[in-house]
PDB file of N, CA, C and O in Angstrom:
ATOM      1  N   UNK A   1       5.163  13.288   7.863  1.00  0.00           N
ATOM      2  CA  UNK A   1       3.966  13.039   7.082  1.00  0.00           C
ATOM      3  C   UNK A   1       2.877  14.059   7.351  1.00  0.00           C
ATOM      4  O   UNK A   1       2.022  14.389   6.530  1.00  0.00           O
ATOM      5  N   UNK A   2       2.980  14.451   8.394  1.00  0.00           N
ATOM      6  CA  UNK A   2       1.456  15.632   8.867  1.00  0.00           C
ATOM      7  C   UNK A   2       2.094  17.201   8.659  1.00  0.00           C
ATOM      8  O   UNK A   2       1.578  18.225   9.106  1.00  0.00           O
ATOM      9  N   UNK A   3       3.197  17.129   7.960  1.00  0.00           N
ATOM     10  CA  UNK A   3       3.710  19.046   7.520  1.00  0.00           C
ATOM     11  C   UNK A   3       3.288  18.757   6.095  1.00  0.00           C
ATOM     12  O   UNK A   3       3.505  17.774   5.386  1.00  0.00           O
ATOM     13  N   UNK A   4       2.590  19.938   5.857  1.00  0.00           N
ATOM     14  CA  UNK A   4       1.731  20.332   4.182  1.00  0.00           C
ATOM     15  C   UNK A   4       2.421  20.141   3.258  1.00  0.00           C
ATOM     16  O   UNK A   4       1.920  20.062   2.136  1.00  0.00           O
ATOM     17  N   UNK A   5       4.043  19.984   3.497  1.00  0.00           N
ATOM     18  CA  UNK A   5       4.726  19.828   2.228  1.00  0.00           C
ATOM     19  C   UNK A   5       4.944  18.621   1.827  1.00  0.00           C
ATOM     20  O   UNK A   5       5.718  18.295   0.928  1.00  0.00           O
ATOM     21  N   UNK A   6       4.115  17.756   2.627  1.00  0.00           N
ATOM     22  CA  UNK A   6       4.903  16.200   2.865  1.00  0.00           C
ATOM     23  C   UNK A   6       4.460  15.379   2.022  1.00  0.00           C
ATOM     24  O   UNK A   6       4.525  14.165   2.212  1.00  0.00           O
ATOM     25  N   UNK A   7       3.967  15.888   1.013  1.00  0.00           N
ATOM     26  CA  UNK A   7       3.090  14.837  -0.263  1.00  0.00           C
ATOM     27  C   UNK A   7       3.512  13.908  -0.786  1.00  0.00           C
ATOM     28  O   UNK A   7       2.747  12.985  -1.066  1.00  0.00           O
ATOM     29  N   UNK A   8       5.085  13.830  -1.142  1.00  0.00           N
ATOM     30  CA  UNK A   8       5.463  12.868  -1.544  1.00  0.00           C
ATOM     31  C   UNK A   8       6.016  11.865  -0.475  1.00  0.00           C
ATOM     32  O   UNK A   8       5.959  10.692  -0.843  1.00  0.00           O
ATOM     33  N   UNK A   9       6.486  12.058   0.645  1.00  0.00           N
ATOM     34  CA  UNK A   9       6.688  10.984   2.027  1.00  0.00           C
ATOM     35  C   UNK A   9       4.861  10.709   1.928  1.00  0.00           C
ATOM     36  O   UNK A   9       4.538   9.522   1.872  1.00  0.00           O
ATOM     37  N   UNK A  10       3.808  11.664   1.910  1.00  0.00           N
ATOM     38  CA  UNK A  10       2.473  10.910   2.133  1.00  0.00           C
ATOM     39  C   UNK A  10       2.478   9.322   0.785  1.00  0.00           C
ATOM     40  O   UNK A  10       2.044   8.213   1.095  1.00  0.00           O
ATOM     41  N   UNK A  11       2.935   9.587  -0.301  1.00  0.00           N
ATOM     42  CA  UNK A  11       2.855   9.073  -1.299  1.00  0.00           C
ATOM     43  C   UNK A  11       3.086   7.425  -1.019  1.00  0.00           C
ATOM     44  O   UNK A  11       2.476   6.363  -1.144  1.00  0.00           O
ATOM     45  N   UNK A  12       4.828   8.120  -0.397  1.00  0.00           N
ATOM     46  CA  UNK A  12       5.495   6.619  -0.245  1.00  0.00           C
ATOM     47  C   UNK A  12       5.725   6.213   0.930  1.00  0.00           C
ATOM     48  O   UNK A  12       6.783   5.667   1.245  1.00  0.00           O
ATOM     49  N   UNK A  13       4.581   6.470   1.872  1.00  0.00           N
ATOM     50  CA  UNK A  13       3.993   5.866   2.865  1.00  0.00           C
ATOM     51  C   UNK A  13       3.228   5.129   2.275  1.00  0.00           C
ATOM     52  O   UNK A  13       3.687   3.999   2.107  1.00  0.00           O
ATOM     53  N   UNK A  14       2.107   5.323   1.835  1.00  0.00           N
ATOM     54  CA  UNK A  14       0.607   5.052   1.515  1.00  0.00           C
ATOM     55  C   UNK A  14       1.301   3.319   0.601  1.00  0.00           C
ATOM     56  O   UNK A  14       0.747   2.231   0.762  1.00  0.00           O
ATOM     57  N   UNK A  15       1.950   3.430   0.146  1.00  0.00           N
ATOM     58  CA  UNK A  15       2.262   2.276  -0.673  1.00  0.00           C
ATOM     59  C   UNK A  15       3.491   1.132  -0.139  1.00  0.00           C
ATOM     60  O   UNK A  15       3.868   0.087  -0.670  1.00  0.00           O
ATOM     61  N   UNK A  16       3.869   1.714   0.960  1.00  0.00           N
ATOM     62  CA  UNK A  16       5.228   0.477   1.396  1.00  0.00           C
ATOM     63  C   UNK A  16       4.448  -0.382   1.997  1.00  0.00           C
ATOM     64  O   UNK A  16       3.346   0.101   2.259  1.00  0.00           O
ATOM     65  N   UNK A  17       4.610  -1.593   2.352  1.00  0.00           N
ATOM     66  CA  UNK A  17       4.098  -2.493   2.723  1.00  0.00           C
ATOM     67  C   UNK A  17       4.158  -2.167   4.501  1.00  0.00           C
ATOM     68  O   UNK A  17       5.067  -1.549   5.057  1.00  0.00           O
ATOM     69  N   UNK A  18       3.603  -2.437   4.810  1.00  0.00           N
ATOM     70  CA  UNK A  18       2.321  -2.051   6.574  1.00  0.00           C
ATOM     71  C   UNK A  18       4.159  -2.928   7.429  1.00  0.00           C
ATOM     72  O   UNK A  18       4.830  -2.217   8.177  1.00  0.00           O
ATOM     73  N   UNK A  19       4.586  -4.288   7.139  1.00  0.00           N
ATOM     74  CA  UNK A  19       5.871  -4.722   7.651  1.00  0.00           C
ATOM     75  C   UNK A  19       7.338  -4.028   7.836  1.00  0.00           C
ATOM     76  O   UNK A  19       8.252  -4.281   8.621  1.00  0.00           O
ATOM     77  N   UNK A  20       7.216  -3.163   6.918  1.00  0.00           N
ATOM     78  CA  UNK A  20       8.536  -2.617   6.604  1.00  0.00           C
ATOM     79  C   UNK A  20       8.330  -0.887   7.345  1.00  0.00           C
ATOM     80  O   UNK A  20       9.260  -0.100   7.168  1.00  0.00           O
ATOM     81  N   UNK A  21       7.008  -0.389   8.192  1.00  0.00           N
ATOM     82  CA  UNK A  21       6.839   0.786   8.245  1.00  0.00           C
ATOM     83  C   UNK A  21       7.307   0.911  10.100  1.00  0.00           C
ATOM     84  O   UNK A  21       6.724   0.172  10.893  1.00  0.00           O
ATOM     85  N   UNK A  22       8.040   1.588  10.440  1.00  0.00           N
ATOM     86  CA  UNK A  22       7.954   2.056  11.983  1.00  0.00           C
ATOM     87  C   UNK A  22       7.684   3.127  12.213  1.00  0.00           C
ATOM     88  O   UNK A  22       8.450   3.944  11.701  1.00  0.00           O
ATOM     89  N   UNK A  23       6.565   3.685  13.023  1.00  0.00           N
ATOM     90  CA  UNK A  23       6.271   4.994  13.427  1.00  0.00           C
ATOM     91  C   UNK A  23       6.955   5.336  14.403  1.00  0.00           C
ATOM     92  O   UNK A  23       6.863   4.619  15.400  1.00  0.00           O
ATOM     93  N   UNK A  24       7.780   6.417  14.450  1.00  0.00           N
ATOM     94  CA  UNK A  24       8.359   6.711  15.740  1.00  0.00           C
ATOM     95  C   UNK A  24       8.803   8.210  15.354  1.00  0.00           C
ATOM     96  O   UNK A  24       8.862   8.700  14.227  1.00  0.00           O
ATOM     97  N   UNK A  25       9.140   8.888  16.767  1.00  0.00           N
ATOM     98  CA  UNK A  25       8.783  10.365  16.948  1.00  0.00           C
ATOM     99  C   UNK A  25      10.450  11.356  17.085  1.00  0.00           C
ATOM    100  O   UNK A  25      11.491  10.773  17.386  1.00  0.00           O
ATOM    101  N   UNK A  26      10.422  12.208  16.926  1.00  0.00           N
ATOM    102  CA  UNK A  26      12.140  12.733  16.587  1.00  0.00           C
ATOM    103  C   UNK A  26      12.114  13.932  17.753  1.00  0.00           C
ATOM    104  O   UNK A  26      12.323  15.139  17.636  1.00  0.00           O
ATOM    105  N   UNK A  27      11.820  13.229  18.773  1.00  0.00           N
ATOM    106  CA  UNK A  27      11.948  14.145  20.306  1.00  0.00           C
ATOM    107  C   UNK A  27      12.948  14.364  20.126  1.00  0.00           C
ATOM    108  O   UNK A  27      13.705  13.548  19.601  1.00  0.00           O
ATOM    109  N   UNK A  28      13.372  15.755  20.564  1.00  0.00           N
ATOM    110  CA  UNK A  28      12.705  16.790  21.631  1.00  0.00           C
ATOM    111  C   UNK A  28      11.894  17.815  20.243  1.00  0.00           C
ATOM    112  O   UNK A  28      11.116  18.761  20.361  1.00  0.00           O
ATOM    113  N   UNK A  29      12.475  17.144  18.928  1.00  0.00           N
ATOM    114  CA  UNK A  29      12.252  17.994  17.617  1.00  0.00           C
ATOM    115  C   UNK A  29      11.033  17.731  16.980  1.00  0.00           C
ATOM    116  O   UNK A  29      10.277  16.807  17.280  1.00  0.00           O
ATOM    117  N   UNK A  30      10.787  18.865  15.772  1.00  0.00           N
ATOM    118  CA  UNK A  30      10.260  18.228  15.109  1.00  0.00           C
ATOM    119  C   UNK A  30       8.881  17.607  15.112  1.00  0.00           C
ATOM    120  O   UNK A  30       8.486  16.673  14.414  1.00  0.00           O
ATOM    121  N   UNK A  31       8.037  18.490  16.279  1.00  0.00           N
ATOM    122  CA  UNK A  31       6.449  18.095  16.646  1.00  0.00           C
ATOM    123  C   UNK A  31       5.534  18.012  15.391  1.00  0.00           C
ATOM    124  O   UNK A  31       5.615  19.012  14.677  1.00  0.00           O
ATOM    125  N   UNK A  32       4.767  17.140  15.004  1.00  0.00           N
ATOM    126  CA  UNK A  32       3.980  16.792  14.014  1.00  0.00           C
ATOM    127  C   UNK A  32       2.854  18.128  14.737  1.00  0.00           C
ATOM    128  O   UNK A  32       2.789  18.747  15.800  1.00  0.00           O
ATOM    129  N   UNK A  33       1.852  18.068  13.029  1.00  0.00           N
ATOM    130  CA  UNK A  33       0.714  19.205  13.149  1.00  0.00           C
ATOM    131  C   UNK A  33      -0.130  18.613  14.067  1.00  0.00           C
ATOM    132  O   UNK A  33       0.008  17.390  14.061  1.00  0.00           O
ATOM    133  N   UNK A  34      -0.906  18.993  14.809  1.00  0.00           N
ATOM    134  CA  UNK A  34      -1.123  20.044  14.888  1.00  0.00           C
ATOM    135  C   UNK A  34      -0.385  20.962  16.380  1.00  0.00           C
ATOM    136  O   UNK A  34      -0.874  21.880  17.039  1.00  0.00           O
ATOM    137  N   UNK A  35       1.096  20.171  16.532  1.00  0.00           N
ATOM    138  CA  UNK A  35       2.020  20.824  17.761  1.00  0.00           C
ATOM    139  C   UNK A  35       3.010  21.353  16.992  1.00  0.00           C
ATOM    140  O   UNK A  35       4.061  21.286  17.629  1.00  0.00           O
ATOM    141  N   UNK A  36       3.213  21.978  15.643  1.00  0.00           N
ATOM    142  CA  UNK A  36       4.252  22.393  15.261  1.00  0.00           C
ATOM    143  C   UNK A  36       4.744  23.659  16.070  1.00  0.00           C
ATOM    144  O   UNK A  36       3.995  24.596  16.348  1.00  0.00           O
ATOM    145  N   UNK A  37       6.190  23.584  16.448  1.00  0.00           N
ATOM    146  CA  UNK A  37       6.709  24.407  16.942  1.00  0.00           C
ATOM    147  C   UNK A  37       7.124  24.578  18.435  1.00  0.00           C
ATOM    148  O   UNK A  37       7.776  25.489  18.944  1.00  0.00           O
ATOM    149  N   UNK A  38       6.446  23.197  19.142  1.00  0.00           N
ATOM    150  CA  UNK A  38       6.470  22.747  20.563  1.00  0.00           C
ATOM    151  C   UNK A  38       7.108  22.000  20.716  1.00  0.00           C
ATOM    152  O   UNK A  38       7.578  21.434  19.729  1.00  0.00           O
ATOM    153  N   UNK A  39       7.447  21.618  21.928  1.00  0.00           N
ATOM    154  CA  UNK A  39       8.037  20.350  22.104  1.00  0.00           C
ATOM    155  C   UNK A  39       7.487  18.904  21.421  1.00  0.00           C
ATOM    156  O   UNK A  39       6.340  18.508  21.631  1.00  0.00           O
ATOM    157  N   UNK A  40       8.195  18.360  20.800  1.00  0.00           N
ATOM    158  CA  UNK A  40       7.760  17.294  20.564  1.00  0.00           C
ATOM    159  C   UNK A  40       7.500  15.917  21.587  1.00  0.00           C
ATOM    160  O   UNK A  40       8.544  15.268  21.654  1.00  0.00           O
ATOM    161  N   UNK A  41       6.749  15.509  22.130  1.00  0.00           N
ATOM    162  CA  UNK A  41       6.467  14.121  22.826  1.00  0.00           C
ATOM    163  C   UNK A  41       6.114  12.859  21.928  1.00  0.00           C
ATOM    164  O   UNK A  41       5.781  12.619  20.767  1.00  0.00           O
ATOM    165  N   UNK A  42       6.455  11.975  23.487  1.00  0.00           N
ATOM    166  CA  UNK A  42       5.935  10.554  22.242  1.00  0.00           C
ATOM    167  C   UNK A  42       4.400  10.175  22.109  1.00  0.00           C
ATOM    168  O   UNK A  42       3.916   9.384  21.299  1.00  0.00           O
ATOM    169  N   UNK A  43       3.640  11.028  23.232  1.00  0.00           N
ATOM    170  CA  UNK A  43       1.939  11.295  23.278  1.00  0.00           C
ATOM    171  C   UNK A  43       1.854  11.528  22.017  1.00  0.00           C
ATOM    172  O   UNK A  43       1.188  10.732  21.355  1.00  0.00           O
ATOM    173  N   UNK A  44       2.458  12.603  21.378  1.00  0.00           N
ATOM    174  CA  UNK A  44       2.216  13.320  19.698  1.00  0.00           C
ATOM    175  C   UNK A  44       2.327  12.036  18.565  1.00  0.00           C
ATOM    176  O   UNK A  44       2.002  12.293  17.406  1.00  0.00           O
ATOM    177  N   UNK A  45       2.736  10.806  18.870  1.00  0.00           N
ATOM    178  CA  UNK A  45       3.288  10.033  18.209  1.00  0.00           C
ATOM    179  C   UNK A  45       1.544   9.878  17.432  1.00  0.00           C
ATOM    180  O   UNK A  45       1.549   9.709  16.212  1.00  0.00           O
ATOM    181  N   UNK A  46       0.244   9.935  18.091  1.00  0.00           N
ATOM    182  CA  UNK A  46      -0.852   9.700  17.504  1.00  0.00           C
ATOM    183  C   UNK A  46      -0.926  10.258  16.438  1.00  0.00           C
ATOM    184  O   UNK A  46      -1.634   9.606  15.672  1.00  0.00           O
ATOM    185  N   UNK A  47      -0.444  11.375  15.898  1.00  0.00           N
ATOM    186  CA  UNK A  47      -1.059  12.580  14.746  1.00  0.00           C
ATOM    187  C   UNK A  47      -0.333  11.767  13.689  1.00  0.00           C
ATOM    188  O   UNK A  47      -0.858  11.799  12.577  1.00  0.00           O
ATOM    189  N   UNK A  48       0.956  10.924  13.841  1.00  0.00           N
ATOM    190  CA  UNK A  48       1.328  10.318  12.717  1.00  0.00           C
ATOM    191  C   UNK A  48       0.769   9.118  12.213  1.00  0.00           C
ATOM    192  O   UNK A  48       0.447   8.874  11.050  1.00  0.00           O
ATOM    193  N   UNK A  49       0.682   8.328  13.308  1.00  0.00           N
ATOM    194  CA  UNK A  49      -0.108   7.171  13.235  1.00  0.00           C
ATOM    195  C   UNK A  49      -2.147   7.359  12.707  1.00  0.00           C
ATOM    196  O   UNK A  49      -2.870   6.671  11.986  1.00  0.00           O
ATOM    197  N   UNK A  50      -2.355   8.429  13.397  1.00  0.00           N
ATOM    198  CA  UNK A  50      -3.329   8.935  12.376  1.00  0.00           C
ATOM    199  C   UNK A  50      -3.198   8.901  10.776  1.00  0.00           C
ATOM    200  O   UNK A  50      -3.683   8.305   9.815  1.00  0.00           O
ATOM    201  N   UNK A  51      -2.263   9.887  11.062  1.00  0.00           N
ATOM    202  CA  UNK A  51      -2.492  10.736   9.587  1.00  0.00           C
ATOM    203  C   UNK A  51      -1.553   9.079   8.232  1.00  0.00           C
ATOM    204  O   UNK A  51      -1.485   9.082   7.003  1.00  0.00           O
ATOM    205  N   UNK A  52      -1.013   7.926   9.300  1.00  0.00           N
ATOM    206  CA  UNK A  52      -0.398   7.037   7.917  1.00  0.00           C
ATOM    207  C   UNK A  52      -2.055   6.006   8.025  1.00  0.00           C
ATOM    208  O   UNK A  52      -2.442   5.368   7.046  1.00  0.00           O
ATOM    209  N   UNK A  53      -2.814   6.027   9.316  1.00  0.00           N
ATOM    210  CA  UNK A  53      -3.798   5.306   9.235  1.00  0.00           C
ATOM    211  C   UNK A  53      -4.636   5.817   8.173  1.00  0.00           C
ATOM    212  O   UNK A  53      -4.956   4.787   7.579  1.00  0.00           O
ATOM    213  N   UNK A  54      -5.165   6.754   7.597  1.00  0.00           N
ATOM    214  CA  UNK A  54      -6.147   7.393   6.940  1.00  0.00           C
ATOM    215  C   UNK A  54      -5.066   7.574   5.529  1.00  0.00           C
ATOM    216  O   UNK A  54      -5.672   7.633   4.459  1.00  0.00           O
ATOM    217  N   UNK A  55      -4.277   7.620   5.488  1.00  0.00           N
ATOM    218  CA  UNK A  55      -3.484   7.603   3.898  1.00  0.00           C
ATOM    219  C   UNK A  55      -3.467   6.283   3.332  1.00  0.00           C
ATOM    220  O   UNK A  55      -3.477   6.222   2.103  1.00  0.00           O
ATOM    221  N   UNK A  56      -3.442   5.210   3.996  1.00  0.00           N
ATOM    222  CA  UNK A  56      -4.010   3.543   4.294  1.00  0.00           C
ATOM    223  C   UNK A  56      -5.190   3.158   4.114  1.00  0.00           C
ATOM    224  O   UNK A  56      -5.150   1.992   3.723  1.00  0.00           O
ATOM    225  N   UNK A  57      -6.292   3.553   4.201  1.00  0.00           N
ATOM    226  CA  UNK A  57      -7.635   3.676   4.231  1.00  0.00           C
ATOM    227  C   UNK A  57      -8.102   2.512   5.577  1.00  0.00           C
ATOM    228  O   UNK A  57      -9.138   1.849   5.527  1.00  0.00           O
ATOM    229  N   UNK A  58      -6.758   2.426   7.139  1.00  0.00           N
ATOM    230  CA  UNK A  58      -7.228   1.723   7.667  1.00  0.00           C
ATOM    231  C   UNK A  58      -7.642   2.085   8.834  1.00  0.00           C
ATOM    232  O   UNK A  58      -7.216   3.170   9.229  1.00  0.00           O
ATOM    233  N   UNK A  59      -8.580   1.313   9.737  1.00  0.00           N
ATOM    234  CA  UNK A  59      -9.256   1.461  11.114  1.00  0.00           C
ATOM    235  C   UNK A  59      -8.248   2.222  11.963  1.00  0.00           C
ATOM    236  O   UNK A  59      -7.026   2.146  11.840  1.00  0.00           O
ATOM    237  N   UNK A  60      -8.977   3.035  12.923  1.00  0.00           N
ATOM    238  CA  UNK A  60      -7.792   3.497  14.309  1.00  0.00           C
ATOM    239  C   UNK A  60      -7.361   2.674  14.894  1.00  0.00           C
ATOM    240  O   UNK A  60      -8.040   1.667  15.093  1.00  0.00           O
ATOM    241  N   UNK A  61      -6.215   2.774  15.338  1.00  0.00           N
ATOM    242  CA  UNK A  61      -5.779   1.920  16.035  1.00  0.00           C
ATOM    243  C   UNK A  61      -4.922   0.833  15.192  1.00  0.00           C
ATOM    244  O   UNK A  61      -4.476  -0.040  15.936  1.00  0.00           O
ATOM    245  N   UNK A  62      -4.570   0.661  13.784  1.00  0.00           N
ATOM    246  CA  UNK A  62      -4.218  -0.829  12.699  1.00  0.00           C
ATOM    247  C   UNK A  62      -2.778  -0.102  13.377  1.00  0.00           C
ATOM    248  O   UNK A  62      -2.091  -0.672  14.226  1.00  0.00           O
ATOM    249  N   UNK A  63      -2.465   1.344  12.786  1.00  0.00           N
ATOM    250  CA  UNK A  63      -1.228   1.449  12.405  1.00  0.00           C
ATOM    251  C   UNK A  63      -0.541   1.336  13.714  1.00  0.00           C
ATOM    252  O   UNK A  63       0.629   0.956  13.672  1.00  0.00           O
ATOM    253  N   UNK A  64      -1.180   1.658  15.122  1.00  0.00           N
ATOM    254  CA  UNK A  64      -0.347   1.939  16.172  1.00  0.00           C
ATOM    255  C   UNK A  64      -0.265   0.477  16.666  1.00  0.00           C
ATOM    256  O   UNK A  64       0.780  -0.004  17.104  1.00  0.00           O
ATOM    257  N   UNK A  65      -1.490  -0.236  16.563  1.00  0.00           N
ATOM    258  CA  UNK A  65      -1.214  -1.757  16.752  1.00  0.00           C
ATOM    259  C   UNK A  65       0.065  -2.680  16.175  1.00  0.00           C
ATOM    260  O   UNK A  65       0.787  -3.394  16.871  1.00  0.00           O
ATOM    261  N   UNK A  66       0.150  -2.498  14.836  1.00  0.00           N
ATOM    262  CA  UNK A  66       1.428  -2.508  13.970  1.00  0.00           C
ATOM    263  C   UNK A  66       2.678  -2.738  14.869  1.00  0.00           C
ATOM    264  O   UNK A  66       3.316  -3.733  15.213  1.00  0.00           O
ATOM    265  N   UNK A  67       2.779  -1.089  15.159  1.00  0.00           N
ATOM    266  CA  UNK A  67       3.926  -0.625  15.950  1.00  0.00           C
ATOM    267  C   UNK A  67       4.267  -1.366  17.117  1.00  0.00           C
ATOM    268  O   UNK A  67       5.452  -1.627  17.328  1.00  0.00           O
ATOM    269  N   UNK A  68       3.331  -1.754  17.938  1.00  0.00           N
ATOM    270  CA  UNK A  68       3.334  -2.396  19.247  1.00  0.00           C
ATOM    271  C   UNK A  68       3.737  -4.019  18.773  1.00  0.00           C
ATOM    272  O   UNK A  68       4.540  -4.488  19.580  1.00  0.00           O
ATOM    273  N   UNK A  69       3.374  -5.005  17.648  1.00  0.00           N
ATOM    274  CA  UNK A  69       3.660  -5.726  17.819  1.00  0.00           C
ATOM    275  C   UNK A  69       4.873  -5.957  17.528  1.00  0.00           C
ATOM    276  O   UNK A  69       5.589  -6.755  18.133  1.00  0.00           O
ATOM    277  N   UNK A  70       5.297  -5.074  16.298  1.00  0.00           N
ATOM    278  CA  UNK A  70       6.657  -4.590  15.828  1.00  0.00           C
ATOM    279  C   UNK A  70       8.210  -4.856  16.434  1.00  0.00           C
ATOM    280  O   UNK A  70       9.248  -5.480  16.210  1.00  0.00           O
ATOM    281  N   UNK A  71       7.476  -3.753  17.523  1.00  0.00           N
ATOM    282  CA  UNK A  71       8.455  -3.582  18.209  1.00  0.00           C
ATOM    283  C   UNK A  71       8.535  -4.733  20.065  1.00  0.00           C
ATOM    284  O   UNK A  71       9.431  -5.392  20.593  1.00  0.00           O
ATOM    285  N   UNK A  72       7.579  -4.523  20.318  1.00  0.00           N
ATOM    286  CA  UNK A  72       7.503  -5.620  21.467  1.00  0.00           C
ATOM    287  C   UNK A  72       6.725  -7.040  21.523  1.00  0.00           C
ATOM    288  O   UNK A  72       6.218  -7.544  22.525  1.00  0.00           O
ATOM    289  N   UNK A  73       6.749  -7.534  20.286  1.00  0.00           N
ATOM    290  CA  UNK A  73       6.307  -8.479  20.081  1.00  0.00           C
ATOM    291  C   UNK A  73       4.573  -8.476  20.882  1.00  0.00           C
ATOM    292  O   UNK A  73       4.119  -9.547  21.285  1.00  0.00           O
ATOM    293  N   UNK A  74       4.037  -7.619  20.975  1.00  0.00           N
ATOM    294  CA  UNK A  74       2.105  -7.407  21.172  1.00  0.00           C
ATOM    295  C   UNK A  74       1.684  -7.708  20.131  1.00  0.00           C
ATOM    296  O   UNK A  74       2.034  -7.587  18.957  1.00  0.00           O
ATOM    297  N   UNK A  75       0.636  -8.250  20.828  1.00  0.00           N
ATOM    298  CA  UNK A  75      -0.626  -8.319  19.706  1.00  0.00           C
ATOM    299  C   UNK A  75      -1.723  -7.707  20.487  1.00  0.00           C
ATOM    300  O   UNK A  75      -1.804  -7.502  21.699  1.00  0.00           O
ATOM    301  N   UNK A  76      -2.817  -7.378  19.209  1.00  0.00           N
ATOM    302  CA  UNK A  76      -4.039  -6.573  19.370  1.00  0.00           C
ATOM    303  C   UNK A  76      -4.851  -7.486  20.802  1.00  0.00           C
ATOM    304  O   UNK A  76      -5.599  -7.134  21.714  1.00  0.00           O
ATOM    305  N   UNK A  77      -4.167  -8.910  20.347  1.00  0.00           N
ATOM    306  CA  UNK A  77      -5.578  -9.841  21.480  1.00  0.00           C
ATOM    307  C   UNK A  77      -4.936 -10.047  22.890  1.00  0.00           C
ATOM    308  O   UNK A  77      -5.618 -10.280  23.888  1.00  0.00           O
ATOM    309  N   UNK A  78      -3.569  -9.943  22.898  1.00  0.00           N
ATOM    310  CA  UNK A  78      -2.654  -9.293  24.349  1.00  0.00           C
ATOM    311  C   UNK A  78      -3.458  -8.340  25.241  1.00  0.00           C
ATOM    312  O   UNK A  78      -3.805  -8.544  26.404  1.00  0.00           O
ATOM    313  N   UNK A  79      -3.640  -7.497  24.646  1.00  0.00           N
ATOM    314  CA  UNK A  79      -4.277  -6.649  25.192  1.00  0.00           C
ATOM    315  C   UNK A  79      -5.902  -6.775  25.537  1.00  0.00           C
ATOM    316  O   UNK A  79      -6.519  -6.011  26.279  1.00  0.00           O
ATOM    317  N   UNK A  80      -6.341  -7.693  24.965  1.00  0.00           N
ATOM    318  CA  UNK A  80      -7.871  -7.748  25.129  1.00  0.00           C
ATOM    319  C   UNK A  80      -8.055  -8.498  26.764  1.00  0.00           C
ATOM    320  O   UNK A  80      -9.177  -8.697  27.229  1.00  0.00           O
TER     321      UNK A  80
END
């Protein structure tokens, strides 16, 4: 989603439903902007979760929260 050509994955991101979306990172490959060409980490995992938060029009933190409950059953108030 964060390489310039990615308009149409931006597209049909922006519209799948927030349940059906997993962010996750294609280590050791494949570093999102602004690490293109480096190693990829799962630290980098932010630039995506950014860049689907703001194609969303939602708060920091919705999309990676998402992910966390997603996948390990978290919630935002777990953590509080």
């Amino acid at each position: 989603m964060t390489f310039p050509k990615s308009d149409a994955l931006r597209e049909v991101a922006a519209q799948v439903p927030m349940e059906r979306i997993l962010i996750e990172t294609d280590c050791p490959y494949l570093s999102p902007v602004p690490w293109r060409g480096k190693r990829n980490e799962p630290a980098q995992l932010t630039a995506t979760a950014n860049t689907l938060r703001q194609l969303r029009g939602e708060t920091a933190g919705t999309a990676a929260a998402h992910n966390a409950e997603l996948l390990f059953g978290l919630s935002a108030a777990a953590g509080a």
